[in-house]
N, C-alpha and C positions, 0 to 999 in steps of 0.2 A: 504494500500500500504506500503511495505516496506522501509524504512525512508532510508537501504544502496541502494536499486537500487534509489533512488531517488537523490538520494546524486552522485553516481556515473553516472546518466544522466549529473549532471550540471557541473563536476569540466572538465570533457575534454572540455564542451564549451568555460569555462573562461580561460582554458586556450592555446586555440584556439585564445583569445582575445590579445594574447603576455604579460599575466602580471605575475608578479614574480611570483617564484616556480613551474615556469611550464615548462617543460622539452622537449617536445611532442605537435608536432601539428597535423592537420589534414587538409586533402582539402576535400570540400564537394562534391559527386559525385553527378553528372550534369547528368540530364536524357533529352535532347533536342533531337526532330530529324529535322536536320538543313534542310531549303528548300531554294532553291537558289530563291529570289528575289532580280529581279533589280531595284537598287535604286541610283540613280544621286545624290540627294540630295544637301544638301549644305558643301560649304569649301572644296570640291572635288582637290586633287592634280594629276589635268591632266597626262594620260598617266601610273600612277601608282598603282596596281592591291595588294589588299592580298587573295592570293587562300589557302585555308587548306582543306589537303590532308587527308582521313580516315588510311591510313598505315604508312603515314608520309613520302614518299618519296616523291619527286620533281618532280609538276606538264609537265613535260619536255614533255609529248605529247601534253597536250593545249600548250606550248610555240612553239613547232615545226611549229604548224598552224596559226600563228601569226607572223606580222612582225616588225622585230629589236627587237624580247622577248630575254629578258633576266631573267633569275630566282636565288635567291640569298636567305637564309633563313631570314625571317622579324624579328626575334628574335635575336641579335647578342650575346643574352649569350646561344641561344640555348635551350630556355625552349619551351617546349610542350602549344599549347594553351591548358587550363582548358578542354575545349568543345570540339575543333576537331581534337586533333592529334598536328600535323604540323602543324604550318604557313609558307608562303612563300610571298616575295614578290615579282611581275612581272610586268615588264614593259616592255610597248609597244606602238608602234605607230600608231596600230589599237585604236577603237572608243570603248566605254561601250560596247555599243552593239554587236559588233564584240566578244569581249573577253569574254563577258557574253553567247553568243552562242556557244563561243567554251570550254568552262568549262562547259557548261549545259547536253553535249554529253558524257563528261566523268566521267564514273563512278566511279574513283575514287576518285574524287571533291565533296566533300561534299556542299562547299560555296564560294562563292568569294564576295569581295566586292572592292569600290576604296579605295586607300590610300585618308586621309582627313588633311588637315592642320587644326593643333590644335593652336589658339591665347590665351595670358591668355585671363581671364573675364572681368579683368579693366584694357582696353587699358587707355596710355595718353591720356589726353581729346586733343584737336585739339588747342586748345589755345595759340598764336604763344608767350606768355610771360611766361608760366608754367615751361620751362625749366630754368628759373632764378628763379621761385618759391621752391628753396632746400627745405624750412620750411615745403612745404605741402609732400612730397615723405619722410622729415623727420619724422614727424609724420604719415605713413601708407595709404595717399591718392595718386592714386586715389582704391587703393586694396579694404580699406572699402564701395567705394561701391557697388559691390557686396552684402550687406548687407542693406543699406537703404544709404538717398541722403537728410535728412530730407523733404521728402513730407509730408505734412500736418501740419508741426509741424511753428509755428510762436515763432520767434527769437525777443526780445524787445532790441533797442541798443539807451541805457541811454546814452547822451554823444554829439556834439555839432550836431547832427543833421544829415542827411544822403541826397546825393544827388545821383539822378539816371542821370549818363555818358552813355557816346558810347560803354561801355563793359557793363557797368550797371547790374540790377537785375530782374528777371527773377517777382518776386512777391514782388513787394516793394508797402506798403503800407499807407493807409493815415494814421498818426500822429499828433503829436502836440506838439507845444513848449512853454514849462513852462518858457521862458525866456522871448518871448516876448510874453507870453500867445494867441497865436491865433491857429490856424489850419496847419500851412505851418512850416514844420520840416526841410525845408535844411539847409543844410550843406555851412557857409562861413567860417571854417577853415581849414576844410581838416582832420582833427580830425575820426569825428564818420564815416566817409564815406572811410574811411581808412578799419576799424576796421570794418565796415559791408561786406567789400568787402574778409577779409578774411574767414568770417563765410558762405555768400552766393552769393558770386559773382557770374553773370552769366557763367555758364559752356561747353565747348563745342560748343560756338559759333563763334568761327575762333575769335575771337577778344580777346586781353588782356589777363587778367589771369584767374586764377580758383581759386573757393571756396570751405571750407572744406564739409559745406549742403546745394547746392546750389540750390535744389528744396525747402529750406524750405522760410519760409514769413518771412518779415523783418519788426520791426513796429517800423520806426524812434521815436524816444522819446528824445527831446532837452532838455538837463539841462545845459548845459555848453556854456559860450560863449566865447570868446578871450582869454580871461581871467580867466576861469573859473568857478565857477558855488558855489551854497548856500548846502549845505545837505539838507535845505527845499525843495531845489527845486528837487532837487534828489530823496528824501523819495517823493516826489509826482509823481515825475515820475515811480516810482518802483509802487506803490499804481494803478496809472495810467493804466501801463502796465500789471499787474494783471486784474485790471478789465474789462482788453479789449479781455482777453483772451490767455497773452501769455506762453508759455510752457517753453522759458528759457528766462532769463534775464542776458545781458553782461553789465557789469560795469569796462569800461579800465577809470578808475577813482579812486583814493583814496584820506586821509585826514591824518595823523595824529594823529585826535583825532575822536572822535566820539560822537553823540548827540542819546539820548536819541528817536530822532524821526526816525532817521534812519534804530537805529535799530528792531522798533517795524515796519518799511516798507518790513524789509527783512524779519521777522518772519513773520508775514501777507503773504508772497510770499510764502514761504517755510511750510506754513500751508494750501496756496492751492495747492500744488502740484508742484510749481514752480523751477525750477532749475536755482537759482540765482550762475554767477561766477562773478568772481572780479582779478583785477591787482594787485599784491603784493605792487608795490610802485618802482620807480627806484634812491632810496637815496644809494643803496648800502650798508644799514645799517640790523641789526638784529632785527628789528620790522618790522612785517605786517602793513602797510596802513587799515583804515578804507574805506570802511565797508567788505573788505577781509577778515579780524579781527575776524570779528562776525564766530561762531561758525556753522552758519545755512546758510552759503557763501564760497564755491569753491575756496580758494585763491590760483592763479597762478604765481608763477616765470618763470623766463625767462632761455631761454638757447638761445647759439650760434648753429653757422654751427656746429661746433664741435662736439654736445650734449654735451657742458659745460656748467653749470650755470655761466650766465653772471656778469660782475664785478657791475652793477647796481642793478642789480635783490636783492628787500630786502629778509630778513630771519626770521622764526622766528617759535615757534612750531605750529603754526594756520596755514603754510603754507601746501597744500595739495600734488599740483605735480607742475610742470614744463613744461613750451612748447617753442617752439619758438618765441624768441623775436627781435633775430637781432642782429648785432654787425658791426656799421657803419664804424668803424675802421681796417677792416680786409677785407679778400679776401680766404677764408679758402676752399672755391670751386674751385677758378680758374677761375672762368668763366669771371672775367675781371670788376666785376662790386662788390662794398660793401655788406658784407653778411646784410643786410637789409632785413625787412621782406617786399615784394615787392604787390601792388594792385595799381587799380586807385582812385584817390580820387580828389577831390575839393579844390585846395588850392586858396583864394580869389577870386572866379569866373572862373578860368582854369581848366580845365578838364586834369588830366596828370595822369601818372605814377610813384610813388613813395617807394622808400624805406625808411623804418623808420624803429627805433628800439623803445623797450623798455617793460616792462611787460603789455600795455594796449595792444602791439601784440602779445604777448602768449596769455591773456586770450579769444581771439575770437577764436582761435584753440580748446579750450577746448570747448567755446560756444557752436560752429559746431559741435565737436563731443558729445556733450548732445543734439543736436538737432536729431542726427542720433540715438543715443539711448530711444527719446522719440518714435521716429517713430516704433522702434522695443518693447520696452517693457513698453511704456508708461508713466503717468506721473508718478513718484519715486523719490524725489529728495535725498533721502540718499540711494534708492538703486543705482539710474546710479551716485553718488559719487562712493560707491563701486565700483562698473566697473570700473570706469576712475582708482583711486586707485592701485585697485588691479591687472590691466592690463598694468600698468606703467612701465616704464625700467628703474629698479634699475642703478643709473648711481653715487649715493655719497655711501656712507656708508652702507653695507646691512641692509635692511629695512627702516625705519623711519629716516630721518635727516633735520636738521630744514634748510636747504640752499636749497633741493634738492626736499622736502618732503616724497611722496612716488615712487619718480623716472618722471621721464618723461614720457608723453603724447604718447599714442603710441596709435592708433583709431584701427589700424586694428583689434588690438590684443583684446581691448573694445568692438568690435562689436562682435567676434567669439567668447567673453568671455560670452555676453549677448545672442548669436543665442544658446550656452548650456544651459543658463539662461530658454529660452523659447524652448527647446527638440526640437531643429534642427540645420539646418546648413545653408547657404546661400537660398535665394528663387530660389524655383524651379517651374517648370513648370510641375510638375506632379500631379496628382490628391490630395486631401489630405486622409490621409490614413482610416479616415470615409467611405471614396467611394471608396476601392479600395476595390478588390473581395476580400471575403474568403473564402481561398481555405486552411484551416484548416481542417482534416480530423472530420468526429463528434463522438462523443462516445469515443475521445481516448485524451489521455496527450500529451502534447507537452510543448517545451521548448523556451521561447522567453528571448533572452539576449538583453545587450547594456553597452555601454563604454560612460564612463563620461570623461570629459575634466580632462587634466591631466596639469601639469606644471604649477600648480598654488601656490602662493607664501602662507607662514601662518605668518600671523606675529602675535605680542605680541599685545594681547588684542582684537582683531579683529576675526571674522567670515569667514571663507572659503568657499564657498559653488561649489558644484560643479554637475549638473543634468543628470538623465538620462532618456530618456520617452521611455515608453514599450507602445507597440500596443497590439488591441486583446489579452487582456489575464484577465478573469474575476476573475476563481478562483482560487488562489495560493495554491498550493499545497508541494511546498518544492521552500526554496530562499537560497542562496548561493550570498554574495559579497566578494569582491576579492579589498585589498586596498595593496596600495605601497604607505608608508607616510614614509620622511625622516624629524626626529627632535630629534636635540638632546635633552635630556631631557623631555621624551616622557609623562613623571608624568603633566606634565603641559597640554594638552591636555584632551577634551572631544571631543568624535567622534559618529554621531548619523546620524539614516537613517530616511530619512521621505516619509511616501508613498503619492501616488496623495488626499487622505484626507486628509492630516497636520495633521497624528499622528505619533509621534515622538518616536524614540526605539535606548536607548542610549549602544551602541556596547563598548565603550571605557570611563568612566571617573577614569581620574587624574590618572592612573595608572601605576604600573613600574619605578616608582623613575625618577635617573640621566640614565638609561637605554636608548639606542637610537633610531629611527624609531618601525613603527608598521607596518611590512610588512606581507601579509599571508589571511586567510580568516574566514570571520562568518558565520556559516549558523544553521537553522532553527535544520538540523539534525548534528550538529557538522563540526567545521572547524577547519584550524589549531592556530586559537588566541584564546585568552581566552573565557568563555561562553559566549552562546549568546542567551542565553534561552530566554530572551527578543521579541527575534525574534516572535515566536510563537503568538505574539498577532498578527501579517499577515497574520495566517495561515486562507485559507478559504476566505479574502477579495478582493476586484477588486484590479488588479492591474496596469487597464489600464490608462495611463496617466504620468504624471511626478514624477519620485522618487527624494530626494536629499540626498547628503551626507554632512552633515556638520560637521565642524572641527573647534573649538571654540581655542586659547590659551591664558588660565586664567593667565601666569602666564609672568613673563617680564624677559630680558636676554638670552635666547633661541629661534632661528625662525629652519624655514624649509620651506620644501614645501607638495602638493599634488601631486607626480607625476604621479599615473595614480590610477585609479580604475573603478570596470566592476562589471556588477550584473547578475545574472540569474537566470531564475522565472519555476518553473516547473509548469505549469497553466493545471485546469484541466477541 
């Protein structure tokens, strides 16, 4: 096969896909022939009809036969539907059925259907206190769940113990407390049961507030009591909670200093898979709290309504990102009550409602959202740090800064960063694409693309990663990707494609000096960046499955981003 018509199947694709240097699109022509079936369905907006017309003029003889029709074009910038011509929409105060009979008579109606109200996907949950919850809508709830809710996933929360209230928790489980050593974990401070309720409050039960993964399990684990608590007794509870099974561990707790046992409790965590977070400390100062500290633990700062790091919130290079922690002193919402981070909890035997600030309520925001991300790509504890990281909104200094770290906690952004992670988008209801037909022609080439997530940050010293999964496509026969990367100082960069076997083909290293972005494309038969002869070991391999593009930067003082990139596979 000829390596130019090869090359010139794939470049109109990608650039069909709108990424630089593409000039020229195309719409793919639609071979359907539409049959009027009627369909009620659901989310139906009574009384209102879209008919499309094969000539494109206005169904005006079904409206004549109809009463109180009206016809108006559905499209108000006037575009053609892709499939039948015209749209129009029609209303009337006849029934389906009526309107569907009198469209079905006319030949030049191709189809009708009802207008349907469209809702987003993640309504407000019903919870009559969520609207004083700013902290959770500040961080991207209830959007992320659309993406997962942590089901399955069990939450361990070190800390004075957790009591189940009248809003309470959905899977609260048995525990234990290392204080007074026995079996029974509640909560007589108000403390941990604060701090659980932001992570998994019960959700969407007309009562109280909402939590960030409120299908996930909660496994009280008491180390603190009035007064606070031993690092023995903590490293035993961490040790504890590990072996009971849990998949992230919340520590709104710090020290100071740190003991040797501690931190061999978190490495032990973080060696089974664990996803240990922790509270920066609320001294206000530029040191991280122990066990934040440690290197193998999530440390969180605090932010206000505002998305400002809070005047308490410590600092320090160990710090990771930032979440909501509250700010008792202010009223930056309006809504008439202290921006506090707001749940039920247990204060000496009362069951209430309270607003608290401080970094032990950031770090359960982040908890929640590593619970939602075990649920989607499982146990990882440095890869869903990544996520959280890399999904964060730059809110101090671009990139890295020790007050801010890597920007603030943004879940929704974490979730849709990880559903690219795992070569999809939100869960659907559609078959998975193993069982769906192929209706691939046999004996002939065909071309299957796909778009990687784009608008992702590169910073200094860190890995970018950004995925694409191709379907049905065994044997590659010519590839073609297509990147739009802005950094200054592009010398600092290595850029490398990896197919669904983890073999690695490095497109870009160190190259180009002080020179800026790598915009343009690599392919198998020649593209417009530098060689890519590299490629060629693809040639002839499966391609079905997850590709990645990674973007390394070796060197410090220059960031940028990935703004988009798209690959296409001529499989044959």
């Amino acid at each position: 096969m000829e390596k130019t018509m090869v090359q010139s199947r794939l470049v109109p694709v990608l650039c069909a896909l709108g990424l630089s240097g593409c000039s020229a699109t195309h719409l793919l022509d639609l071979e359907k022939d539409p049959v009027l079936v009627p369909d009620a369905g659901l989310d139906v907006l009574e009384g209102t009809y879209l008919v499309y017309t094969e000539d494109g003029s206005p169904p005006d003889a079904v409206a004549a036969s109809l009463t109180d029709a009206e016809v108006v074009p559905a499209w108000e910038s006037g575009l053609e539907s892709a499939e039948f011509g015209a749209a129009w929409r029609l209303t009337s105060s006849d029934d389906w059925d009526t309107v569907y009979a009198a469209a079905a008579v006319d030949g030049g109606v191709v189809d009708v259907e009802p207008e349907r109200w469209v809702m987003p996907s993640a309504r407000p949950p019903n919870d009559p206190y969520f609207v004083y919850q700013w902290h959770m809508s500040a961080v991207g709830v209830p959007d992320a769940w659309d993406y997962g809710t942590g089901e399955g996933v069990m939450v361990a929360v070190v800390d004075t113990g957790v009591t189940n209230g009248r809003d309470g928790f959905d899977r609260l489980l048995q525990g234990y407390d290392f204080v007074e050593r026995d079996t029974n974990a509640d909560d007589y401070e108000g403390h941990g049961t604060h701090v659980a309720g932001t992570i998994a409050q019960a959700t969407n039960n007309g009562v109280g507030g909402a939590g960030v993964a409120p299908e996930a399990s909660i496994l009280p684990v008491r180390a603190l009591g009035m007064n606070g608590g031993t690092m023995t007794d903590v490293a035993d509870a961490i040790v504890y909670a590990v072996d009971q099974g849990a998949d992230v561990i919340n520590l709104s707790l710090g020290s100071g200093g740190a003991t040797r046992l501690i931190y061999n409790a978190v490495l032990y965590a973080e060696r089974s898979g664990v996803v240990v977070v922790a509270a920066s400390g609320n001294a206000g100062w530029g040191r991280v709290d122990y066990p934040a500290g440690f290197e193998t633990v999530i440390a969180v700062g605090a932010t206000d309504a505002r998305g400002e790091v809070t005047r308490y919130s410590n600092e320090g290079p160990e710090l990771d990102l930032v979440a909501p922690g509250g700010d008792l002193g202010a009223d930056a919402t309006g809504d008439g009550y202290v921006d506090g981070v707001l749940q039920e909890t247990n204060e000496y035997g009362n069951l209430t409602y309270r607003f608290y600030e401080g970094t032990s309520m950031a770090a359960p925001h982040v908890a929640g959202a590593a619970a939602i991300l075990v649920e989607m790509v499982g146990n990882d504890p440095e890869g869903i740090r990544d996520l959280l990281t890399t999904s964060a909104r730059d809110i101090g200094q671009p990139g890295f800064d020790t007050s801010s770290g890597w920007g603030e906690l943004d879940i929704e952004a974490a979730v849709r960063l990880a559903a690219g992670v795992g070569g999809g988008d939100a869960p659907s209801d559609e078959p998975p694409a193993d069982d769906a037909p192929d209706d691939t022609p046999a004996d002939e080439s065909y071309v299957v693309t796909g778009v990687g997530q784009g608008g992702l940050a590169i910073e200094d010293g860190r890995t970018t990663v950004s995925t694409v999964a191709l379907e049905r496509c065994s044997v590659v026969g010519d590839l073609l990707v297509e990147v739009d990367i802005r950094h200054t100082w592009r010398g600092d960069l290595v850029v490398s494609l990896v197919n669904p076997a983890g073999e690695e083909v490095v497109l870009h290293e160190r190259t180009g000096g002080g020179a800026n972005d790598i915009i343009g494309s690599y392919g198998i038969s020649g593209g417009s960046l530098e060689s890519a002869d590299p490629l060629q070991a693809f040639l002839d391999t499966d391609a079905t499955g997850t590709w990645a593009l990674r973007i390394r930067d070796e060197a410090t003082g220059d960031t940028g981003s990935l703004e988009a990139w798209a690959m296409g596979v001529l499989c044959l």
